[in-house]
DRENVO-919545 format. One record per residue (C-alpha): residue number from 1; x, y, z. Coordinates in Angstrom, 2 decimals. Example, Ala and Ser with C-alpha at 12.3 -4.5 7.8 and 13.67 -1.06 7.14 Angstrom:
2
+-----+---------+---------+---------+
| num |      c1 |      c2 |      c3 |
+-----+---------+---------+---------+
|   1 |   12.30 |   -4.50 |    7.80 |
|   2 |   13.67 |   -1.06 |    7.14 |
+-----+---------+---------+---------+
***
This chain:
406
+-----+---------+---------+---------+
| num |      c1 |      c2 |      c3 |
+-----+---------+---------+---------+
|   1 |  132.45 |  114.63 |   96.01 |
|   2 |  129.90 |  117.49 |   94.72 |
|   3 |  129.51 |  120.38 |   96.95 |
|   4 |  126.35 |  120.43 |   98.50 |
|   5 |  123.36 |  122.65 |   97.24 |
|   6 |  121.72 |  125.55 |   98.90 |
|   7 |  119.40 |  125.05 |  101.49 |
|   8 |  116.09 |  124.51 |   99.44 |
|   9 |  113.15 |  125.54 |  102.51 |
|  10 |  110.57 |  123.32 |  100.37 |
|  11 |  112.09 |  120.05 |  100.91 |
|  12 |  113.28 |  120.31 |  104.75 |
|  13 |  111.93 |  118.95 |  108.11 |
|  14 |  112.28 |  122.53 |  109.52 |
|  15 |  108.86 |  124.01 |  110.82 |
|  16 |  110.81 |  125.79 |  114.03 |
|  17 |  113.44 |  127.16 |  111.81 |
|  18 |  116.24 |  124.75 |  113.98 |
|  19 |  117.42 |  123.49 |  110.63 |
|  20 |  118.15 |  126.33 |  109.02 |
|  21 |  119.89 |  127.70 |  112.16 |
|  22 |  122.55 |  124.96 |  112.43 |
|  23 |  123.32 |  125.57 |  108.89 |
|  24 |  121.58 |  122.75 |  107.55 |
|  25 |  122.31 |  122.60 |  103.55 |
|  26 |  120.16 |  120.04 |  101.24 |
|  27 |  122.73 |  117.91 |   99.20 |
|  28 |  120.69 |  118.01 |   96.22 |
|  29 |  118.64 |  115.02 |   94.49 |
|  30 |  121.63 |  113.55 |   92.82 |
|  31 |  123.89 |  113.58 |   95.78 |
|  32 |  121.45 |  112.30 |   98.60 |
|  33 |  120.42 |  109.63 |   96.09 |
|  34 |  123.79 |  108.38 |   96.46 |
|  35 |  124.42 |  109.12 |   99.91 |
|  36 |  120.90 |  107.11 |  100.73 |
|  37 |  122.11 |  103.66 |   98.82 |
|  38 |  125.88 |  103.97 |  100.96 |
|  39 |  123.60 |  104.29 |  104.61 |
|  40 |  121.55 |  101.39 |  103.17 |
|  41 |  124.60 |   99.68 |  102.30 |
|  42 |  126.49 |  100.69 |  106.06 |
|  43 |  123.20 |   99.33 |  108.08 |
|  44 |  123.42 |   96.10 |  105.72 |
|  45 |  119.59 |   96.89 |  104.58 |
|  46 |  118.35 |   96.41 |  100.74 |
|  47 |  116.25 |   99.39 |  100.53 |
|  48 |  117.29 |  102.94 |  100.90 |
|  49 |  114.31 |  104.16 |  102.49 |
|  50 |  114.56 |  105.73 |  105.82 |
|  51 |  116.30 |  103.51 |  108.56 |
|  52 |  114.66 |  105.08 |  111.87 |
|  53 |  112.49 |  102.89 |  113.83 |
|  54 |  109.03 |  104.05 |  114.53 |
|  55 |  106.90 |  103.66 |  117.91 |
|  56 |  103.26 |  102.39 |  118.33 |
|  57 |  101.08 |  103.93 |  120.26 |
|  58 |  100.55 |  102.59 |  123.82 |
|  59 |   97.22 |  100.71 |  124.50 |
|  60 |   96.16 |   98.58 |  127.74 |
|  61 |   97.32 |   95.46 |  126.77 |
|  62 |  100.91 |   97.43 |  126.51 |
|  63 |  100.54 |   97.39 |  130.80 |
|  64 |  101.49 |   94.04 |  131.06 |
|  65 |  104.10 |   93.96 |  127.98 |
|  66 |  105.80 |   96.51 |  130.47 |
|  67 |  105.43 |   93.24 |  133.19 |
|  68 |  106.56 |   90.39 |  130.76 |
|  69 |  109.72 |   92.63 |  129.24 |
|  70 |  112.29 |   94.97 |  130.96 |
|  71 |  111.57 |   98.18 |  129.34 |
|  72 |  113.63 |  101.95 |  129.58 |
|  73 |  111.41 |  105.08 |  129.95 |
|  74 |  112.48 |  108.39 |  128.43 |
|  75 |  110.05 |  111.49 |  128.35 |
|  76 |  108.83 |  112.26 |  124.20 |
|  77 |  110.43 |  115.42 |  123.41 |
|  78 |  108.67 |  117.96 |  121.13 |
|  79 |  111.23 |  118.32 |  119.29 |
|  80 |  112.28 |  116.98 |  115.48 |
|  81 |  113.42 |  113.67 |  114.85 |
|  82 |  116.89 |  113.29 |  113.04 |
|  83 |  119.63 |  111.08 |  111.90 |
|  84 |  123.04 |  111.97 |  112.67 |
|  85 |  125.72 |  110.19 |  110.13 |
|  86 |  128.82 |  110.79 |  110.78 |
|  87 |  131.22 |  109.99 |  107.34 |
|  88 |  133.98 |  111.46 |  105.38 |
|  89 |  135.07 |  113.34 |  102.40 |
|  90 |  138.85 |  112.57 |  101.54 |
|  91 |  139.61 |  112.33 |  105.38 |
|  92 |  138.08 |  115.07 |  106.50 |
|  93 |  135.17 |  114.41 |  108.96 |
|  94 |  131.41 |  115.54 |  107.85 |
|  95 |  128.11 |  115.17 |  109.08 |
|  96 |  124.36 |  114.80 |  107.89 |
|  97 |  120.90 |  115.32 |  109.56 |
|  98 |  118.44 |  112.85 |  108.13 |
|  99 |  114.92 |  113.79 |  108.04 |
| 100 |  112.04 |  111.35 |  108.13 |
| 101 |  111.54 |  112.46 |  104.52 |
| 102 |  114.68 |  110.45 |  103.81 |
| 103 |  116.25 |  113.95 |  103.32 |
| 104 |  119.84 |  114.56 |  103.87 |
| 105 |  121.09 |  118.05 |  105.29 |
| 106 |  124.91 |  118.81 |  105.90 |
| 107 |  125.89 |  120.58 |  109.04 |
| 108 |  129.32 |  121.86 |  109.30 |
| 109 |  131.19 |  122.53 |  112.77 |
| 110 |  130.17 |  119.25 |  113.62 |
| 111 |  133.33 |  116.90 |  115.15 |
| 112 |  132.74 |  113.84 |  117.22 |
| 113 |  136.71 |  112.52 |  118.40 |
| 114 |  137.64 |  108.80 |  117.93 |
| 115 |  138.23 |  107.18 |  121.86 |
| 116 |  141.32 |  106.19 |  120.94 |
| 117 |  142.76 |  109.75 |  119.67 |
| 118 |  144.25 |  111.35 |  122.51 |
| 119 |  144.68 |  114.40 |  120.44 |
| 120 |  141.14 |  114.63 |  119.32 |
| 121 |  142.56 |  114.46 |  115.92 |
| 122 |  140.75 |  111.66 |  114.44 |
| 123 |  137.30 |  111.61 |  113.89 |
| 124 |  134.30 |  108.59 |  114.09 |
| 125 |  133.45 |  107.33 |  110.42 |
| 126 |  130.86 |  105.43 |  109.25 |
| 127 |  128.54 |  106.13 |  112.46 |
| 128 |  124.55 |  106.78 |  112.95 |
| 129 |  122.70 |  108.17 |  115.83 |
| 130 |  119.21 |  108.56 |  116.57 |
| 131 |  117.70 |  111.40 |  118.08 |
| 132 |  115.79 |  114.54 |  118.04 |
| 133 |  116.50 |  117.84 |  117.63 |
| 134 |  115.18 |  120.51 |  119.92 |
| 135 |  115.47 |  123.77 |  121.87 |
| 136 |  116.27 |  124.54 |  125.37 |
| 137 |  114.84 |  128.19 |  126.35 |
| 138 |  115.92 |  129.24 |  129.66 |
| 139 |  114.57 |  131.68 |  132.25 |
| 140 |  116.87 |  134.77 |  131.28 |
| 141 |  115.74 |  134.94 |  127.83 |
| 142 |  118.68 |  132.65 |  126.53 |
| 143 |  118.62 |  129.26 |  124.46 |
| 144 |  120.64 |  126.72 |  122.82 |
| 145 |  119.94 |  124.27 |  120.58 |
| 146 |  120.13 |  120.08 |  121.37 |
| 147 |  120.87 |  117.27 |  119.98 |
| 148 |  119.30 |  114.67 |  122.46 |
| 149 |  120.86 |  111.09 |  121.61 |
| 150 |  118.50 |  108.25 |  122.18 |
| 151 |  120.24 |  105.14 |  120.31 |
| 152 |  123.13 |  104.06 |  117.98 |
| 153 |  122.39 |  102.38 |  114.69 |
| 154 |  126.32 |  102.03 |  113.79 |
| 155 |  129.90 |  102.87 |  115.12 |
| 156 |  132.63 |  103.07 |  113.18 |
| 157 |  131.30 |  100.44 |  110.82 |
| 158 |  130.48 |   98.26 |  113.73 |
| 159 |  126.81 |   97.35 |  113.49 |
| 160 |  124.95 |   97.51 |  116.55 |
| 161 |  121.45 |   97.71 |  115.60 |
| 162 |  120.94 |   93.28 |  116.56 |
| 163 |  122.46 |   94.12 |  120.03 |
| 164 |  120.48 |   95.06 |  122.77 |
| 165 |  119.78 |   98.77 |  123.44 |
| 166 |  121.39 |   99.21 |  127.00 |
| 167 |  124.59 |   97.77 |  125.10 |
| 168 |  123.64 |  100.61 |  121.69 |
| 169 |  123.60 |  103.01 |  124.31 |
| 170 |  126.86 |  101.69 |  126.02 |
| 171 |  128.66 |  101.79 |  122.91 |
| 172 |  127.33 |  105.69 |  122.14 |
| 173 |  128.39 |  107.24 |  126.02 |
| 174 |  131.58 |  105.25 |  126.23 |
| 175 |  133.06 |  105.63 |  122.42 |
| 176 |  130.65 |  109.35 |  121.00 |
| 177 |  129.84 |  111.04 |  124.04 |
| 178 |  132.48 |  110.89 |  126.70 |
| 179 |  135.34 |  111.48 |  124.20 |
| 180 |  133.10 |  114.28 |  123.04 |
| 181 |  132.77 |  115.56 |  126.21 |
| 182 |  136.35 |  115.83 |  126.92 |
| 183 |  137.21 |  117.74 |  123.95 |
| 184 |  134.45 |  120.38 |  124.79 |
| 185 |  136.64 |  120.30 |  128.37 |
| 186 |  139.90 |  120.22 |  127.03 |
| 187 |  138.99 |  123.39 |  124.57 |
| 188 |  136.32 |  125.30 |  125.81 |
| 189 |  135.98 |  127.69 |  123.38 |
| 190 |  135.80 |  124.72 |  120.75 |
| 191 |  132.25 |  126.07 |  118.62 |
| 192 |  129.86 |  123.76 |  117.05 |
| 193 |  126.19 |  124.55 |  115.64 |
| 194 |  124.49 |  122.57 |  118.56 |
| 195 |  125.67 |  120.30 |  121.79 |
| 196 |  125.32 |  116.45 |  121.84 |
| 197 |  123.59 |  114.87 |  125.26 |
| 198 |  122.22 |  111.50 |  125.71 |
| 199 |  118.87 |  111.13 |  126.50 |
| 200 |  117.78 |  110.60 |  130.21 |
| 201 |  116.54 |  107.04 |  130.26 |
| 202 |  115.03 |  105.17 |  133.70 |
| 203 |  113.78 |  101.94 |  134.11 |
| 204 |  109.93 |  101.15 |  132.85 |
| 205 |  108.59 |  101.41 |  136.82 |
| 206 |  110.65 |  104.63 |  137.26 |
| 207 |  107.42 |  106.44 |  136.42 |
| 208 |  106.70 |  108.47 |  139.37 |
| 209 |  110.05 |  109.99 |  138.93 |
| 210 |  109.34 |  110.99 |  135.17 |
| 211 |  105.70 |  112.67 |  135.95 |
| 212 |  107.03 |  114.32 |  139.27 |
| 213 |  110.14 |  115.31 |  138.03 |
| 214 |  111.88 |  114.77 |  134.52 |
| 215 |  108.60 |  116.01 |  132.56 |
| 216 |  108.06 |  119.58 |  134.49 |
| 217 |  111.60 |  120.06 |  134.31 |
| 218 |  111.87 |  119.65 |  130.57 |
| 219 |  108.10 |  121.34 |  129.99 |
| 220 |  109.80 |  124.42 |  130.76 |
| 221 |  113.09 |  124.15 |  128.52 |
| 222 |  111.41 |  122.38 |  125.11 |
| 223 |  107.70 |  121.08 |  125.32 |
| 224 |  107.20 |  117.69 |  126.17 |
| 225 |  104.54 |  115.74 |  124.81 |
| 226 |  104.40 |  111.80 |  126.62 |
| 227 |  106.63 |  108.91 |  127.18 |
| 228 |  108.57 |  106.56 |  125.07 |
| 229 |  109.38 |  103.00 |  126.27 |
| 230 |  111.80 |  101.22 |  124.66 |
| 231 |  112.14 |   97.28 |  125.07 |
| 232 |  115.74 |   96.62 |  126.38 |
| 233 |  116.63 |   93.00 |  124.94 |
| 234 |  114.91 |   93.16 |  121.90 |
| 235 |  117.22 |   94.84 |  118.56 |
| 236 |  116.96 |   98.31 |  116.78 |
| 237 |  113.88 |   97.92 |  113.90 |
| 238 |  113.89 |   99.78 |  111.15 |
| 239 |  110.49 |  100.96 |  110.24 |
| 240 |  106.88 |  100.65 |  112.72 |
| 241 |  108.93 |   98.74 |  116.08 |
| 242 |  105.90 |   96.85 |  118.16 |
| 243 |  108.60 |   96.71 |  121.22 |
| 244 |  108.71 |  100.95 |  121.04 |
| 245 |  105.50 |  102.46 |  122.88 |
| 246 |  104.14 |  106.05 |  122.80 |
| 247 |  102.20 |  107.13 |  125.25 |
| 248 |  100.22 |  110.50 |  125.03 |
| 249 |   98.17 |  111.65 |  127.51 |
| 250 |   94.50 |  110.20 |  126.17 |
| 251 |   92.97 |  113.61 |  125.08 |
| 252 |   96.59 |  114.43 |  123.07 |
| 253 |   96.92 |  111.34 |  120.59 |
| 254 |   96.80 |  111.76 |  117.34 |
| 255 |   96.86 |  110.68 |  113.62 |
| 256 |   98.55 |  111.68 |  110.86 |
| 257 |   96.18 |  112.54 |  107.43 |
| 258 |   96.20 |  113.54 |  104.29 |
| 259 |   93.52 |  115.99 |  103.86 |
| 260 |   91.33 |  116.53 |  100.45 |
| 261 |   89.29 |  119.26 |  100.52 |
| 262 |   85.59 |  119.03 |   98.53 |
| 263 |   84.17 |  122.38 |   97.21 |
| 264 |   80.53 |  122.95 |   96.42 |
| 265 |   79.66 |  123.04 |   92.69 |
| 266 |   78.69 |  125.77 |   90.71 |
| 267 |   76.30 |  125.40 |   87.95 |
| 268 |   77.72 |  126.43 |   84.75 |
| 269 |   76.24 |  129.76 |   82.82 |
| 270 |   73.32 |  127.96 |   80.51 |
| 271 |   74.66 |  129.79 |   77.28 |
| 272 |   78.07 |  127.83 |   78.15 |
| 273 |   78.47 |  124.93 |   75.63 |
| 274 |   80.50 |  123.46 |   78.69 |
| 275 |   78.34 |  122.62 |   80.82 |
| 276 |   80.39 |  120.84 |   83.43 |
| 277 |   79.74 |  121.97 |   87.04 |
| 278 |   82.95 |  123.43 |   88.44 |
| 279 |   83.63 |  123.81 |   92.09 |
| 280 |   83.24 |  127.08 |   93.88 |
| 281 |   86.61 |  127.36 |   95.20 |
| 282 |   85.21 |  131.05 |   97.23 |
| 283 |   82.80 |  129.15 |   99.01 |
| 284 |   83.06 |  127.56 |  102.28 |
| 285 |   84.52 |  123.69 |  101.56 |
| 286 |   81.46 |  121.13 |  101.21 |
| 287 |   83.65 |  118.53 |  102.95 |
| 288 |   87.26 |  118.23 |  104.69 |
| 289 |   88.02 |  114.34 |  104.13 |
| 290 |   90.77 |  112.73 |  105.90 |
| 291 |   92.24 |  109.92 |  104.28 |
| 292 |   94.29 |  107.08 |  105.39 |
| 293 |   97.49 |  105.57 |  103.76 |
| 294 |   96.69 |  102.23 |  102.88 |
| 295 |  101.00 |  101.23 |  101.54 |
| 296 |   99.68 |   99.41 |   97.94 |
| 297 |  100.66 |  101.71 |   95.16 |
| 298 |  100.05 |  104.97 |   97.21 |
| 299 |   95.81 |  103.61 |   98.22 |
| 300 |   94.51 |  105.89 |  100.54 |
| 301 |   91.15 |  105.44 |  101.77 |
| 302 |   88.72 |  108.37 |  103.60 |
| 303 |   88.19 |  107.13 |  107.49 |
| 304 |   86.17 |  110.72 |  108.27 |
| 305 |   86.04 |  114.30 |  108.02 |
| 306 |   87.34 |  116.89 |  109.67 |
| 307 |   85.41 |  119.51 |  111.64 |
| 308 |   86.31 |  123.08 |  111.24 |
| 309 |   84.01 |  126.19 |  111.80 |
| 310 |   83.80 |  129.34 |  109.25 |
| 311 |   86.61 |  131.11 |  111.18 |
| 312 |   89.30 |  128.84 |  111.27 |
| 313 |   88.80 |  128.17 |  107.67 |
| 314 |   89.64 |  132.26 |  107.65 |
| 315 |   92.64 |  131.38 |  109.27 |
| 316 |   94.12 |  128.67 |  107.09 |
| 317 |   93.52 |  130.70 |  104.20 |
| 318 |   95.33 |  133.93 |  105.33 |
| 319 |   98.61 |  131.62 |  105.59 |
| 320 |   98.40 |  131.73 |  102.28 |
| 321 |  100.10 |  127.96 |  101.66 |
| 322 |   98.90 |  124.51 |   99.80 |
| 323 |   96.23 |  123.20 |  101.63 |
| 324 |   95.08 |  120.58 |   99.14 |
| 325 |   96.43 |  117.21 |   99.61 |
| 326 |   98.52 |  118.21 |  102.30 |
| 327 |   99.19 |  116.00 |  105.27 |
| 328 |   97.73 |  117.07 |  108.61 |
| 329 |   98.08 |  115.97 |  112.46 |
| 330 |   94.59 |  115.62 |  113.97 |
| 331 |   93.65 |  114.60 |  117.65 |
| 332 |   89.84 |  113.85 |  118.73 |
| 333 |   87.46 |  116.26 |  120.78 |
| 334 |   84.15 |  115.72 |  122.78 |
| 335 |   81.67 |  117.01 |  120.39 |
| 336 |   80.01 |  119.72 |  122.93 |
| 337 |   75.95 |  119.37 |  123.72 |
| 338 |   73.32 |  120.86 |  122.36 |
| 339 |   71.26 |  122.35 |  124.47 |
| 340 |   72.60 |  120.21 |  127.11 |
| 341 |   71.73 |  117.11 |  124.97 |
| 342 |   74.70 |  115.20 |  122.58 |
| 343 |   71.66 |  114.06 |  121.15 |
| 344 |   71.83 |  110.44 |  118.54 |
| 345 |   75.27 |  111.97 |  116.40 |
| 346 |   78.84 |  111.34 |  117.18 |
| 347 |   80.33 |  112.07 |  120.42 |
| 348 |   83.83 |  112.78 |  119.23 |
| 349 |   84.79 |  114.26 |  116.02 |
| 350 |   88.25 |  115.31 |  114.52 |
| 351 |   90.01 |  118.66 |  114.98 |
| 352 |   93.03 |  120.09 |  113.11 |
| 353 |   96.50 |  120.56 |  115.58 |
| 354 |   99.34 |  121.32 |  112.97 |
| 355 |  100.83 |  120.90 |  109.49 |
| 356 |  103.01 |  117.67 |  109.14 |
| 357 |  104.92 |  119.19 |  106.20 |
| 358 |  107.77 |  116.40 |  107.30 |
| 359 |  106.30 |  113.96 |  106.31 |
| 360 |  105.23 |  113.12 |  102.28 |
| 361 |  102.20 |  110.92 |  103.45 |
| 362 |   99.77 |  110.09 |  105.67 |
| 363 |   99.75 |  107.78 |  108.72 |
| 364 |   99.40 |  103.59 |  107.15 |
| 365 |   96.58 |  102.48 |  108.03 |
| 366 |   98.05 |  100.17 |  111.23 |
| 367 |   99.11 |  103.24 |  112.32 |
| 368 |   95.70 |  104.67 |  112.36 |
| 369 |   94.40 |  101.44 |  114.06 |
| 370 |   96.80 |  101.91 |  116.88 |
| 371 |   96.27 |  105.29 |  117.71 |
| 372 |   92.64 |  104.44 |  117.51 |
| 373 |   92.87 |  101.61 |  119.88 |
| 374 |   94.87 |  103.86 |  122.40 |
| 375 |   91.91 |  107.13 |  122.09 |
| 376 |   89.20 |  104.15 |  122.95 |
| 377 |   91.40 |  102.38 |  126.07 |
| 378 |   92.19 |  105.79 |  127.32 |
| 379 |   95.38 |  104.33 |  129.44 |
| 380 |   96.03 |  107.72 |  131.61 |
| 381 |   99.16 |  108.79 |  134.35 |
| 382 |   97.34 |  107.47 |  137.08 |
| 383 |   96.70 |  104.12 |  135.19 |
| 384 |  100.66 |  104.22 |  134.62 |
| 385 |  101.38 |  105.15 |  138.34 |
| 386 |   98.62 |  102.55 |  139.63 |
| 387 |  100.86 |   99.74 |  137.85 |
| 388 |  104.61 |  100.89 |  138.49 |
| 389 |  104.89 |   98.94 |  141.83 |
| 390 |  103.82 |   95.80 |  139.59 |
| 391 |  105.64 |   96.67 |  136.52 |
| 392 |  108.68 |   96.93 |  139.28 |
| 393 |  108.24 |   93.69 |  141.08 |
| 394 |  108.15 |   91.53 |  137.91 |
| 395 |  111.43 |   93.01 |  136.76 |
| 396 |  113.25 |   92.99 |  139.88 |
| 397 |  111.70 |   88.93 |  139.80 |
| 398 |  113.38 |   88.27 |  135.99 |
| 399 |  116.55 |   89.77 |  137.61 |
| 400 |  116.76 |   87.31 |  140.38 |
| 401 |  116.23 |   84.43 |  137.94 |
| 402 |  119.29 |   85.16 |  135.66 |
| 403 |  121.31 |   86.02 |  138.80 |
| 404 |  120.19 |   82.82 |  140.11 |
| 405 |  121.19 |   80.51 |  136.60 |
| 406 |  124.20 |   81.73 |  136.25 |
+-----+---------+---------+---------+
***
């Protein structure tokens, strides 16, 4: 096997620099071509396109999904989504971060012990984790960096992406992290770029818990932004999963664009014999459009524009980076009054958060749709809280049943 290449900063997932600090190292176009077609081949799939399942973003109608279905809750961690495979190189154990790019990054220092070794010689092969990568800053100035487990794709060859997910997370604490664990207790001093945890899951009415005390709590280590429920009995999905929600708090959602900048034209000097208008690339942009990804032969489509005053346009600039064609997160503000009046134009309009330079295109369009639908039924933490009794009753009523028929 071909060493790996150097870390190449244009192609990686790595806008906190957490990457780079747990020594990731791109393998190169050749080598993660190869690498991609044996993961699609370990997970049984026919494409080698990314494997991670993707959320939708919660809406009303998700409140009584949450009644029909026993759901887990975990808090959304602001922190960067990764695939850890777990594979070999003439017996000796390596690992790989997979970005949502479909980007493969070796990490060395990485070793996961096999349950069965009682030496912690032998290593888990052909294995994939999902989870995100983040880090923890603490009070006294210190900090460590995660990696917060919150599902199992494949162990040891097994696939356990049809199985439920409490038995995908069974399979990860009793066989990954509790060996794990013991080997960290065993040798102490044993060094690895970051620490493995599961994440903290509760049941779908354990809300008041996660607003009153998981979400504060983890505010102040890494950033939290919303919940993610996960449907219990239903299998791991590769690509958009309708049984994974994401809720944001209303006035935080957001969409994912690919922004095309429009310049005003310049008339070309009359003695020119060109005289095709060029665009005044010193001016102030005519329009920001924000287009969505439509999936047929790379269609995008402009859904609106985005507003952004004289100054922040300043601002962009002086970063001095590729703003054309670049994909953007966006959320939705209350456009303020007039002279106390909104007057007959839009109320809301769309307002630039970050740089999504993970991603290589825009949200799809039923992406877009989603998040739309969730902005319009504004489904806050007191609407949550207002239905956990309910949400709690109906599960505790399925349990009974299947007690009861067995």
């Amino acid at each position: 096997m071909e060493p790996p290449s150097a870390y190449d900063p244009l192609k990686g997932n790595d806008p906190n620099g957490l990457l780079a600090r747990v020594g990731g190292v791109w393998a190169g176009s050749e080598l993660q071509r190869q690498f991609q077609y044996e993961v699609a081949d370990l997970l049984k799939r026919t494409k080698p396109s990314f494997p991670g399942a993707q959320p939708v973003s919660f809406a009303a109608k998700h409140l009584e999904e949450l009644k029909r279905e026993d759901y887990y809750v975990c808090e959304k961690t602001d922190g960067m989504r990764y695939l850890l495979w777990m594979t070999d190189d003439n017996g000796r154990a390596i690992h790989y971060l997979i970005d949502r790019r479909n980007d493969y990054y070796f990490v060395d220092g990485l070793f996961f012990p096999h349950q069965d070794s009682k030496d912690f010689s032998k290593a888990h092969n052909h294995t994939i984790l999902d989870g995100e990568l983040v880090e923890d800053r603490y009070p006294d100035g210190t900090s460590s960096i995660k990696f917060f487990v919150f599902d199992c794709l494949v162990l040891d060859k097994n696939e356990l992406m049809p199985r439920p997910l409490d038995k995908r997370l069974a399979y990860f604490k009793n066989h990954v992290l509790e060996p794990y664990k013991k080997l960290l207790k065993a040798h102490p001093d044993t060094s690895m770029p970051f620490t493995t945890e599961d994440k903290n899951n509760e049941f779908s009415y354990g809300l008041e818990k996660m607003f009153k005390e998981t979400i504060p709590k983890v505010k102040e280590l890494h950033g939290n932004d919303g919940l993610i429920f996960t449907c219990k009995n239903t299998p791991y999905c590769s690509g958009t999963d309708p049984h994974i929600l994401k809720w944001k708090p209303p006035e935080e959602n957001t969409v994912d664009f690919l922004l095309h900048i429009s310049w005003p034209s310049l008339q070309p000097d009359p003695s020119d014999p060109d005289q095709t208008p060029i665009e005044d690339f010193y001016a102030f942009p005519e329009e920001f459009g924000l287009y969505v990804n439509y999936g047929e032969n790379g269609r995008y489509e402009k859904h609106d524009t985005l507003y952004m005053s004289p100054e922040e346009w300043e601002q962009l600039k002086a970063m001095n980076r590729p703003l054309q064609d670049c994909i953007v997160e966006c959320f939705q503000q209350e456009v303020p009054p007039i002279n106390g009046m909104n007057g007959y134009g839009p109320t809301r309009r769309w307002r630039f958060h970050r740089f999504r330079d993970d991603k290589d295109d825009a949200n799809h369009i039923s992406t877009f749709e989603s998040v739309i639908e969730s902005i319009e039924d504004h489904v806050t933490e007191e609407d949550l809280l207002k239905h956990a009794a309910e949400i709690r009753s109906c599960w505790k009523a399925r349990d009974a049943q299947k007690r009861s028929g067995r």
